[in-house]
PyMOL Python script that loads the backbone (N, CA, C, O; Angstrom):
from pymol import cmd

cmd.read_pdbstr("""\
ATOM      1  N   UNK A   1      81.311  65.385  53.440  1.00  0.00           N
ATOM      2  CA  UNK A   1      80.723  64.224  52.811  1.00  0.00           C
ATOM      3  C   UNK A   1      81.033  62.991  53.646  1.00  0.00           C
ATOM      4  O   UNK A   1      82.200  62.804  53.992  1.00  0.00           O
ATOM      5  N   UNK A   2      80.229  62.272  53.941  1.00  0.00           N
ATOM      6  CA  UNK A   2      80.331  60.921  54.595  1.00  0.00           C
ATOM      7  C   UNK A   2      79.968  59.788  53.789  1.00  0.00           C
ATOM      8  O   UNK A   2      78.911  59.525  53.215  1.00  0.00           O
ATOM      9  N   UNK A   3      81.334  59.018  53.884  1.00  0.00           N
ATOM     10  CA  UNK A   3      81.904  57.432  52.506  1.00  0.00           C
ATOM     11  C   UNK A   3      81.494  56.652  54.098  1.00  0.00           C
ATOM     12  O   UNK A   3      81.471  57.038  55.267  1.00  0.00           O
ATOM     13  N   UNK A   4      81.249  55.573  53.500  1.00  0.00           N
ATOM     14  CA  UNK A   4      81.076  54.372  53.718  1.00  0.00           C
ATOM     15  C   UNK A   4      82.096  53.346  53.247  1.00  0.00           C
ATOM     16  O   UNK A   4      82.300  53.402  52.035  1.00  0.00           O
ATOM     17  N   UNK A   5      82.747  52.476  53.873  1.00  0.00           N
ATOM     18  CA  UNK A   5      83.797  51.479  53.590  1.00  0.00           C
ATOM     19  C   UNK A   5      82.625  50.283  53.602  1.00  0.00           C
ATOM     20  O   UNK A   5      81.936  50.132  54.611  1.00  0.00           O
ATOM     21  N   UNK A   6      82.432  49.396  52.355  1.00  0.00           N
ATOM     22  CA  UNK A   6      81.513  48.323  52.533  1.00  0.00           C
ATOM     23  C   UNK A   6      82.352  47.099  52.186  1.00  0.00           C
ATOM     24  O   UNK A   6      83.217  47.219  51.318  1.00  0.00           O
ATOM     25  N   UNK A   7      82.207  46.206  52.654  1.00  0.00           N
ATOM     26  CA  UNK A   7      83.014  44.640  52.470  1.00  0.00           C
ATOM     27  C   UNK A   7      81.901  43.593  52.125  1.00  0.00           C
ATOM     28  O   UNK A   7      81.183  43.122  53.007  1.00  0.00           O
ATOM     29  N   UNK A   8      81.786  43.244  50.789  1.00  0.00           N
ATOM     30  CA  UNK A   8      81.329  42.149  50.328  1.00  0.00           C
ATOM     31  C   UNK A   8      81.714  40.919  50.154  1.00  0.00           C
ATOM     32  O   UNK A   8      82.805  40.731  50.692  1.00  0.00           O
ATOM     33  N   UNK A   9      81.151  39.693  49.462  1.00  0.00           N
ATOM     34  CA  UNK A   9      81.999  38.438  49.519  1.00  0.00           C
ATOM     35  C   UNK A   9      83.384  38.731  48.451  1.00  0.00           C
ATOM     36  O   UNK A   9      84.538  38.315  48.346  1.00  0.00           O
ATOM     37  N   UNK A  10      82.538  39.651  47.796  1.00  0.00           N
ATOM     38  CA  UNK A  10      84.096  39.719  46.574  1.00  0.00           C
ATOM     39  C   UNK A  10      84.515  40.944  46.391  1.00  0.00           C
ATOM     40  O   UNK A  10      85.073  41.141  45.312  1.00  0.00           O
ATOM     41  N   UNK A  11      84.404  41.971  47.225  1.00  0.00           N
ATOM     42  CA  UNK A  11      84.594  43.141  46.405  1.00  0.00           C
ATOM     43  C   UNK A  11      84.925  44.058  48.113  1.00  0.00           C
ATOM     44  O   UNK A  11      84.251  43.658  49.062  1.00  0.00           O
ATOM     45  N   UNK A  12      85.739  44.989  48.319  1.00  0.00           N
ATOM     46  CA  UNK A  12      85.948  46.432  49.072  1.00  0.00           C
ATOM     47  C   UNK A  12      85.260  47.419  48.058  1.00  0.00           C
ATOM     48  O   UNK A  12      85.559  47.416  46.863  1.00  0.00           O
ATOM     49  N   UNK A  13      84.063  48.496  48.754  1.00  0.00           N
ATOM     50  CA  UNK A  13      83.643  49.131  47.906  1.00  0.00           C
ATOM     51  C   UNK A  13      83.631  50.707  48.602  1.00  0.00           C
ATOM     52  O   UNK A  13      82.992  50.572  49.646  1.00  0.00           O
ATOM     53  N   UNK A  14      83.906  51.624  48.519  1.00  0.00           N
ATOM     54  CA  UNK A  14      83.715  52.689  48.994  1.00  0.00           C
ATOM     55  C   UNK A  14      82.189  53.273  48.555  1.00  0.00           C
ATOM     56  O   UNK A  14      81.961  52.831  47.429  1.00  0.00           O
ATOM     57  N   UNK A  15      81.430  53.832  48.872  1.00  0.00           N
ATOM     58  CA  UNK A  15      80.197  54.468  48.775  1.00  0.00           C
ATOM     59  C   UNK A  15      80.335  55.763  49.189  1.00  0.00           C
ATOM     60  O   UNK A  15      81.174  56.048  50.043  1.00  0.00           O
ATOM     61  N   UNK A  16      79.581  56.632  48.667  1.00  0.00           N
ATOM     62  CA  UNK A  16      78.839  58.451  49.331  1.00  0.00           C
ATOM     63  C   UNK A  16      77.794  58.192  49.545  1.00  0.00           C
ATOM     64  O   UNK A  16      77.167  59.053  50.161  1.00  0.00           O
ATOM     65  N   UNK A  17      77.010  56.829  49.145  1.00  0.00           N
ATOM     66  CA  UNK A  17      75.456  57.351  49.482  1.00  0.00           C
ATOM     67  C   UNK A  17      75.461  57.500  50.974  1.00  0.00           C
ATOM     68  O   UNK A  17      76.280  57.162  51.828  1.00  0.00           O
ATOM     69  N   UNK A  18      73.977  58.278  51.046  1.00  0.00           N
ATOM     70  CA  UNK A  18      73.494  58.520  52.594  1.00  0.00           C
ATOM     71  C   UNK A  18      72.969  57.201  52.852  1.00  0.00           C
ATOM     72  O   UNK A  18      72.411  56.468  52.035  1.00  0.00           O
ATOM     73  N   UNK A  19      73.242  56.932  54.274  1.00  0.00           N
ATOM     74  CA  UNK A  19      72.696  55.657  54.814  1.00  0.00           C
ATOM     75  C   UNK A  19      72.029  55.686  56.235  1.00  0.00           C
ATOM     76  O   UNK A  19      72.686  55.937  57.246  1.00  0.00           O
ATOM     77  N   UNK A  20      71.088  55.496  56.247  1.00  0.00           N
ATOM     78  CA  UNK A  20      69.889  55.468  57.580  1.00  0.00           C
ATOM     79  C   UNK A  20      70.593  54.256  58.921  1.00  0.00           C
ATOM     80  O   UNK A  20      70.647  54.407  60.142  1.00  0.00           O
ATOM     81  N   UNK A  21      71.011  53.189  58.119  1.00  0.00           N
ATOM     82  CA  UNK A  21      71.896  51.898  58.923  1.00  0.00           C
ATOM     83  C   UNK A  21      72.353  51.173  58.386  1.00  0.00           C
ATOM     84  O   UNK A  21      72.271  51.243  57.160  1.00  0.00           O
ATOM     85  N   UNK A  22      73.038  50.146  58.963  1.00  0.00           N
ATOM     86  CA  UNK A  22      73.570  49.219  57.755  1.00  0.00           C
ATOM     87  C   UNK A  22      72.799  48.082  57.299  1.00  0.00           C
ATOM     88  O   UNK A  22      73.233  47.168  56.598  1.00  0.00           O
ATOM     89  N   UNK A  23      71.455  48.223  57.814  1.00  0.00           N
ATOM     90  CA  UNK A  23      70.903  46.919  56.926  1.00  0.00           C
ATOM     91  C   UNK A  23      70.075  47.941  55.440  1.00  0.00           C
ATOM     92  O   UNK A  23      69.461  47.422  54.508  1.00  0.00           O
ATOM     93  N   UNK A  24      70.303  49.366  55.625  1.00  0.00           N
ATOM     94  CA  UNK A  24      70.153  49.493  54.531  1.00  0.00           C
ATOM     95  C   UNK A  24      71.235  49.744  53.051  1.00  0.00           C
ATOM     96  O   UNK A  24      70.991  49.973  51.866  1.00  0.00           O
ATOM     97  N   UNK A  25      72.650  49.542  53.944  1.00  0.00           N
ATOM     98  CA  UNK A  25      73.899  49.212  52.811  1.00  0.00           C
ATOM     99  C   UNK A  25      73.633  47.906  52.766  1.00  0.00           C
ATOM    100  O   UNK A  25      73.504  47.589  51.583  1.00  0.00           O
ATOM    101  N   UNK A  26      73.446  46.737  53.677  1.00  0.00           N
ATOM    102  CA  UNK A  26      73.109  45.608  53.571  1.00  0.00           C
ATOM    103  C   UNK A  26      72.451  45.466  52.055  1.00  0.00           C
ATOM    104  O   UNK A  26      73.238  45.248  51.134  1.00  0.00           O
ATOM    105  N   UNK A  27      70.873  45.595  51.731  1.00  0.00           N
ATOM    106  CA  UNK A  27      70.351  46.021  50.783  1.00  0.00           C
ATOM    107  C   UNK A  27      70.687  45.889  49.560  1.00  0.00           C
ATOM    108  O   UNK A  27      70.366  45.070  48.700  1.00  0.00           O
ATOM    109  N   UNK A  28      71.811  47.359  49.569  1.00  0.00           N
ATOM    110  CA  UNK A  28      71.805  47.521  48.321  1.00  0.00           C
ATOM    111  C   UNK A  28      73.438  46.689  48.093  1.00  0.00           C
ATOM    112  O   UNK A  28      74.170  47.442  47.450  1.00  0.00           O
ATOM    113  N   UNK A  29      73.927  45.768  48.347  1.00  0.00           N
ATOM    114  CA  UNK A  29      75.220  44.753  48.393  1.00  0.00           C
ATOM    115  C   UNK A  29      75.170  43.542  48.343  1.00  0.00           C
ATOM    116  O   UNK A  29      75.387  43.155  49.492  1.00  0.00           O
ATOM    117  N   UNK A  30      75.000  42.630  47.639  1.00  0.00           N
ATOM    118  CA  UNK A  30      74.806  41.565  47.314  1.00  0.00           C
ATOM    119  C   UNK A  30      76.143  40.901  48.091  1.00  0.00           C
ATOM    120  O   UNK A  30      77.252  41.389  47.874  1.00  0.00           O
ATOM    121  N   UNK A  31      76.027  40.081  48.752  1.00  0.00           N
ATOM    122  CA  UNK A  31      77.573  39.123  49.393  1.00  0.00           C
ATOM    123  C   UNK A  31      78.027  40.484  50.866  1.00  0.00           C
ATOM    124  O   UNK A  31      78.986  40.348  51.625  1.00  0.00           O
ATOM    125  N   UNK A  32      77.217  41.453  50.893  1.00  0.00           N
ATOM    126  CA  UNK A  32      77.370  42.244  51.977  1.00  0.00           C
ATOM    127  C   UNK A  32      77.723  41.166  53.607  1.00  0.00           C
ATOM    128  O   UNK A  32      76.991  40.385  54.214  1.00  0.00           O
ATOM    129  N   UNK A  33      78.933  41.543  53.814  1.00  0.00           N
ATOM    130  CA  UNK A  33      79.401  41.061  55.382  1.00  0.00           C
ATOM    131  C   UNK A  33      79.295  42.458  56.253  1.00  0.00           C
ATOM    132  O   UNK A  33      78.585  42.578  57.251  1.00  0.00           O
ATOM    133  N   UNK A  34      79.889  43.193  55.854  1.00  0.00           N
ATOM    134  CA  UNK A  34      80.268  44.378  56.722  1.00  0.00           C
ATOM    135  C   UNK A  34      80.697  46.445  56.250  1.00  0.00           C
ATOM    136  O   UNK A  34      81.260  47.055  55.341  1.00  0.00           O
ATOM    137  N   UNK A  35      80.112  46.711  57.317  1.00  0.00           N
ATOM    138  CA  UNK A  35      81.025  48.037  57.019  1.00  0.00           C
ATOM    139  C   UNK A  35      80.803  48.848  57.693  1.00  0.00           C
ATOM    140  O   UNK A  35      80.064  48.772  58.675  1.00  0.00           O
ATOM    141  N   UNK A  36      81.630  50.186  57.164  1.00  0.00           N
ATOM    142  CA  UNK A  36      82.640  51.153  58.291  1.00  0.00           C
ATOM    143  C   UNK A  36      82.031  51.841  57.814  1.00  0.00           C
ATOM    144  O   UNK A  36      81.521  51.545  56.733  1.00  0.00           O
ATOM    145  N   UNK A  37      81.750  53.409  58.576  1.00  0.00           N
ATOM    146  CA  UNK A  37      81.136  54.474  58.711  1.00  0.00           C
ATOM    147  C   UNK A  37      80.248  54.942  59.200  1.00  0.00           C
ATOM    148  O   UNK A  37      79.569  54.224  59.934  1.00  0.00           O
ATOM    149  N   UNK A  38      79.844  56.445  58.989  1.00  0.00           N
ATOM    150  CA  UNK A  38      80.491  57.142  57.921  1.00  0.00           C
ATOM    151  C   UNK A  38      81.544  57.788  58.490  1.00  0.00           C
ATOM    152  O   UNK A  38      81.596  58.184  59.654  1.00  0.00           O
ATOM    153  N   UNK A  39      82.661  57.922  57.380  1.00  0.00           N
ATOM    154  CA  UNK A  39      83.530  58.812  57.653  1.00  0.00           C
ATOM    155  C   UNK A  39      84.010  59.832  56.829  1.00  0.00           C
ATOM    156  O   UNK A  39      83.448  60.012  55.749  1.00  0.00           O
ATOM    157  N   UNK A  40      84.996  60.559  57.174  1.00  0.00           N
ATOM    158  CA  UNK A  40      85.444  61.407  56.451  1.00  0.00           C
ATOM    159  C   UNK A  40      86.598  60.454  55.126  1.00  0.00           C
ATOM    160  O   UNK A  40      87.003  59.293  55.184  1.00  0.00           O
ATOM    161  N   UNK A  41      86.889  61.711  53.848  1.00  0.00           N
ATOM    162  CA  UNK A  41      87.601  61.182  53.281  1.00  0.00           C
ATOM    163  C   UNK A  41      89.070  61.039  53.339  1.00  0.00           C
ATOM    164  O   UNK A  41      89.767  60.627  52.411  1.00  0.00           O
ATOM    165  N   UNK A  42      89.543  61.467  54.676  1.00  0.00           N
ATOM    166  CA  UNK A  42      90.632  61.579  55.139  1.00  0.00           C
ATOM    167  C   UNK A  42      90.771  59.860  55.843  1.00  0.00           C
ATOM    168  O   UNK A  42      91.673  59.050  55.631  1.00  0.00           O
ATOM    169  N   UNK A  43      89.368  59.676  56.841  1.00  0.00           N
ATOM    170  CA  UNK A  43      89.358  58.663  57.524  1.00  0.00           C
ATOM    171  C   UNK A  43      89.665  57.321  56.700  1.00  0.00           C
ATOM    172  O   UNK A  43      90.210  56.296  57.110  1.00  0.00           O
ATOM    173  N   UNK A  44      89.146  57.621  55.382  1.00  0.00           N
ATOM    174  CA  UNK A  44      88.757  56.298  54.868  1.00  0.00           C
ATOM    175  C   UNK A  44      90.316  56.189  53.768  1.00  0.00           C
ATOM    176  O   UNK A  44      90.743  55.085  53.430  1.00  0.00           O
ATOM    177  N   UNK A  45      90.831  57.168  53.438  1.00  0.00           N
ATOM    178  CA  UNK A  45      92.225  56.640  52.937  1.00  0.00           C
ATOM    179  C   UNK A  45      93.486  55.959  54.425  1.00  0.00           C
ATOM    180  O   UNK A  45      94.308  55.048  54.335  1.00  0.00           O
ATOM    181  N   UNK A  46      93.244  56.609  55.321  1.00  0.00           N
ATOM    182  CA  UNK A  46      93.630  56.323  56.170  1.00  0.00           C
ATOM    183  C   UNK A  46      93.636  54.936  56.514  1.00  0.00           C
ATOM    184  O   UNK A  46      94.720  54.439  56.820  1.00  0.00           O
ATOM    185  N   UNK A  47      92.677  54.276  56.515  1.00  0.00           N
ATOM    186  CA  UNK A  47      91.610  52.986  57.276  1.00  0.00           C
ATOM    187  C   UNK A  47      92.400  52.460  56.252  1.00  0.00           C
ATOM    188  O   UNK A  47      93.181  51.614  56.688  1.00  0.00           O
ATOM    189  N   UNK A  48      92.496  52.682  54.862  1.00  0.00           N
ATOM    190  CA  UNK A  48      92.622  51.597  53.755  1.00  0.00           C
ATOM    191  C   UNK A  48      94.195  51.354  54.126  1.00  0.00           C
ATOM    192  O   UNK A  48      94.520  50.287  54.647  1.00  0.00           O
ATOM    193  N   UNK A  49      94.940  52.132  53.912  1.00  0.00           N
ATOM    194  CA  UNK A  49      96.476  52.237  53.976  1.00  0.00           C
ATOM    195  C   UNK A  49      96.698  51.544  55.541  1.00  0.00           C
ATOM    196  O   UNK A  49      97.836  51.275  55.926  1.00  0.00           O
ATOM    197  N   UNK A  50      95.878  51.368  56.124  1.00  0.00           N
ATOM    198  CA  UNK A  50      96.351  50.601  57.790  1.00  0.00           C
ATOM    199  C   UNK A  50      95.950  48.960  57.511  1.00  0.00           C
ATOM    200  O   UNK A  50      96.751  48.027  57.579  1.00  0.00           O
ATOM    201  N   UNK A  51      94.881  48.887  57.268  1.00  0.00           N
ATOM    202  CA  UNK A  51      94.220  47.318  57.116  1.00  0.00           C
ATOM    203  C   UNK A  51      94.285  46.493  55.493  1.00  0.00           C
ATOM    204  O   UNK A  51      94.058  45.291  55.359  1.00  0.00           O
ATOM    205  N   UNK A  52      94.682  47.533  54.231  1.00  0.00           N
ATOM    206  CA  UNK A  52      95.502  47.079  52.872  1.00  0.00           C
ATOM    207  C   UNK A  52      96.800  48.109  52.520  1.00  0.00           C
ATOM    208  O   UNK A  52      96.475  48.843  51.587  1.00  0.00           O
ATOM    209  N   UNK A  53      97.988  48.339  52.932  1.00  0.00           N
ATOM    210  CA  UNK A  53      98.542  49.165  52.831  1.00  0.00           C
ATOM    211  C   UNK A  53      99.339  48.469  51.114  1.00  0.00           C
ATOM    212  O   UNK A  53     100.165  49.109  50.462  1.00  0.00           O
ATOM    213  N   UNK A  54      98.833  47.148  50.745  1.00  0.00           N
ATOM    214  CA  UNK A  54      99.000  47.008  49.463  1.00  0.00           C
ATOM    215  C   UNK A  54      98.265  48.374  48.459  1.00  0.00           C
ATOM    216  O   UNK A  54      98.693  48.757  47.370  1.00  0.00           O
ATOM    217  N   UNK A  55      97.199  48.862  49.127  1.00  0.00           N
ATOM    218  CA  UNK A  55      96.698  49.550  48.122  1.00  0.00           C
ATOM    219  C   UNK A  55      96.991  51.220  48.863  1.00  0.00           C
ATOM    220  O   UNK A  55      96.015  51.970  48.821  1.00  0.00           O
ATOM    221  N   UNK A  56      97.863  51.593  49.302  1.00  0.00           N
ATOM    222  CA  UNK A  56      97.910  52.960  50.204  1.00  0.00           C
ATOM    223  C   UNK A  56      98.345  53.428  49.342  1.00  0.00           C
ATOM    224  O   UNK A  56      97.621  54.418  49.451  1.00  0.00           O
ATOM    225  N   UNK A  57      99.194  53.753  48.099  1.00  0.00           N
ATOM    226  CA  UNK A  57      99.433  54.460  47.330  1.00  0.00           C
ATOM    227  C   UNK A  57      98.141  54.756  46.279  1.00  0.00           C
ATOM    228  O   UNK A  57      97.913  55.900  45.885  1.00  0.00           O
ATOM    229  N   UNK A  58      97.418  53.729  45.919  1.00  0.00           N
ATOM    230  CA  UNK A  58      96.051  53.647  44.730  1.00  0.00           C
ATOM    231  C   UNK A  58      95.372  54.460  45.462  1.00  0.00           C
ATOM    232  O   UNK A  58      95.126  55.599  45.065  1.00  0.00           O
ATOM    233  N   UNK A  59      95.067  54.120  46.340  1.00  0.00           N
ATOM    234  CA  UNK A  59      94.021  54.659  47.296  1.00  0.00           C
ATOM    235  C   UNK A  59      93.903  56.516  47.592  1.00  0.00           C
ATOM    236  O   UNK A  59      93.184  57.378  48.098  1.00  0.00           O
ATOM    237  N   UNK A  60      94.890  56.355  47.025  1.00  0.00           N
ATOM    238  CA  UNK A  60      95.214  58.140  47.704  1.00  0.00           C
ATOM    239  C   UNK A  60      95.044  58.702  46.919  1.00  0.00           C
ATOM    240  O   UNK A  60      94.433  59.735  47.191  1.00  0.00           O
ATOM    241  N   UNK A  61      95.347  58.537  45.698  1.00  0.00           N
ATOM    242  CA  UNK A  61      95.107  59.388  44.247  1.00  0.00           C
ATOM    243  C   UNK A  61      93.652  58.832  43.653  1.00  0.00           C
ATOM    244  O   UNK A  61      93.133  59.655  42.898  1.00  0.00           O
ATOM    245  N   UNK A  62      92.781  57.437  43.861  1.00  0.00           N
ATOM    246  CA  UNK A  62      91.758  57.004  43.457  1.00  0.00           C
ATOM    247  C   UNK A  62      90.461  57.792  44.346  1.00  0.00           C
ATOM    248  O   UNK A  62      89.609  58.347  43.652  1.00  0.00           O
ATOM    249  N   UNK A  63      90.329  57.838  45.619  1.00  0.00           N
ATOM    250  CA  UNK A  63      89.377  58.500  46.508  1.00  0.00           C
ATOM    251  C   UNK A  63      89.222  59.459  45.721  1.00  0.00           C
ATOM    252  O   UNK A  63      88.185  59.619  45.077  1.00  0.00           O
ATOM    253  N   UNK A  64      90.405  60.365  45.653  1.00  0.00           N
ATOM    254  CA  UNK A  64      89.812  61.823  45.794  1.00  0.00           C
ATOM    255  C   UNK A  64      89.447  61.925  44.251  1.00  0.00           C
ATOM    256  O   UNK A  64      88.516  62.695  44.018  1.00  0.00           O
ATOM    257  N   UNK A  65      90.060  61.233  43.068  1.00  0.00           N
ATOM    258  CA  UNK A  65      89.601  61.682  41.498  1.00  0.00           C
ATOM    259  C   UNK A  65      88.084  60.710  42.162  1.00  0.00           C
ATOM    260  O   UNK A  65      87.661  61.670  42.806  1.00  0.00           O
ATOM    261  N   UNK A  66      87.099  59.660  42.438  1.00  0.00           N
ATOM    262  CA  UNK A  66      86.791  59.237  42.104  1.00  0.00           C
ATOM    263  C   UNK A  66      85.388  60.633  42.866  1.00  0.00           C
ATOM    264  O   UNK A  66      84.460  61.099  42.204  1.00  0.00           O
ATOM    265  N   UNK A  67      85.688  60.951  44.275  1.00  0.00           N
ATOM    266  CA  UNK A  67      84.938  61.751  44.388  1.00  0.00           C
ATOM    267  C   UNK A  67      84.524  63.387  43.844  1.00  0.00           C
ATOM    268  O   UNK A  67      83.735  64.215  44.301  1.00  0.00           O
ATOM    269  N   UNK A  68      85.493  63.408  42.606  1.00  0.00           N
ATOM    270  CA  UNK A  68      85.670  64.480  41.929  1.00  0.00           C
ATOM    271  C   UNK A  68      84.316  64.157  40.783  1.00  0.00           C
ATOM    272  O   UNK A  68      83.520  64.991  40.353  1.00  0.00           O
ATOM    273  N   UNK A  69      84.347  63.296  40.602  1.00  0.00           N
ATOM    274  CA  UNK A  69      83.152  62.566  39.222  1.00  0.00           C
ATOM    275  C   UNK A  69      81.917  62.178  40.286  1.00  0.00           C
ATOM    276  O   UNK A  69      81.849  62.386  41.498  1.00  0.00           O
ATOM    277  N   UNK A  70      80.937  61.515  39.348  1.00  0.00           N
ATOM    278  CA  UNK A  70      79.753  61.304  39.657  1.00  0.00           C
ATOM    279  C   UNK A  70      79.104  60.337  40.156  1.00  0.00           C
ATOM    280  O   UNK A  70      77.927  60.240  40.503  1.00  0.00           O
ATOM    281  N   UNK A  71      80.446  59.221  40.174  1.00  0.00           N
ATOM    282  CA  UNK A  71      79.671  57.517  40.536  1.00  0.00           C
ATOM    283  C   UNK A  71      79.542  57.768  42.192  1.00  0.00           C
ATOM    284  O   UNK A  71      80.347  58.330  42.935  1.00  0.00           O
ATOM    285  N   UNK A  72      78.221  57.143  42.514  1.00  0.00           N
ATOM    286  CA  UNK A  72      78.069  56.414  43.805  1.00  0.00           C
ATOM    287  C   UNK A  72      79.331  56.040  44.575  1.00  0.00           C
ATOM    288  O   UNK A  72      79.750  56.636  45.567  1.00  0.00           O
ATOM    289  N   UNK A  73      79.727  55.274  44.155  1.00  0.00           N
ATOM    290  CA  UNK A  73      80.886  54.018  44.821  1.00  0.00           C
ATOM    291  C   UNK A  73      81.931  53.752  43.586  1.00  0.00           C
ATOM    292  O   UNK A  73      81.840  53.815  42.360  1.00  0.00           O
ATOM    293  N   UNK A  74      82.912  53.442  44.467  1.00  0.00           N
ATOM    294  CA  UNK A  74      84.173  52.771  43.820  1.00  0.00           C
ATOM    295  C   UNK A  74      84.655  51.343  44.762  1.00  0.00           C
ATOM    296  O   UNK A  74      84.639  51.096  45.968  1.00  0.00           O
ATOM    297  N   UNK A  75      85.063  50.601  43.581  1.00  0.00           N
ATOM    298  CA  UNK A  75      85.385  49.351  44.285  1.00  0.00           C
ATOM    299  C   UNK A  75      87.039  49.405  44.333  1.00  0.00           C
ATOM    300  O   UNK A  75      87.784  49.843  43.456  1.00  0.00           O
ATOM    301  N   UNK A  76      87.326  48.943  45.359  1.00  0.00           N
ATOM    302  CA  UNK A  76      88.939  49.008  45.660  1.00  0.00           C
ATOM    303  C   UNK A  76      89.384  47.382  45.176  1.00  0.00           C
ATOM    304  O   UNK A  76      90.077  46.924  44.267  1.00  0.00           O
ATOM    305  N   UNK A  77      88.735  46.910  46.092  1.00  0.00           N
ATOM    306  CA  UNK A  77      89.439  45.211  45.482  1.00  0.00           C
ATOM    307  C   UNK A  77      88.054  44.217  44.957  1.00  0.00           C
ATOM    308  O   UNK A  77      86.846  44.409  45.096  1.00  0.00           O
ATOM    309  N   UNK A  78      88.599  43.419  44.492  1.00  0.00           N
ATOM    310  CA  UNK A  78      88.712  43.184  43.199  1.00  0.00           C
ATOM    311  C   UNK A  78      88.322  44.384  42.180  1.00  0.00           C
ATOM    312  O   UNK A  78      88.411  44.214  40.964  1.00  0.00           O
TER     313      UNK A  78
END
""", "prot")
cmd.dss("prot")
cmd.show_as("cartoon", "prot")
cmd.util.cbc("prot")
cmd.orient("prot")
């Protein structure tokens, strides 16, 4: 499965959707600046715990329940 790390004006959001480029995560992100991928879900707990290691513990147990369920995306911060 390939996540997407997306950075908005207010929000870190992880995504699964499939993405063609980033002006089509652009799109669907309102306050969209930037983002990473795709990667694996190894990559992207990784990435989080290096550049917010405030959230390296959340992050590790949140990825994997969140890709266990059905939502699109999860937002990390805010």
């Amino acid at each position: 499965m390939s996540l997407h790390v997306v950075y908005a004006d207010s929000a870190v959001i992880v995504s699964r959707r499939e993405y063609a480029s980033w002006r089509a995560i652009e799109a669907d992100y309102p306050g969209y600046q930037t983002s990473l991928g795709p990667w694996s879900e190894a990559e992207v707990v990784a990435y989080m715990a290096g550049e917010h290691p405030e959230l390296a513990g959340t992050v590790a147990v949140s990825i994997p329940a969140w890709l266990a369920g059905g939502a699109d995306n999860i937002h990390l911060l805010p």
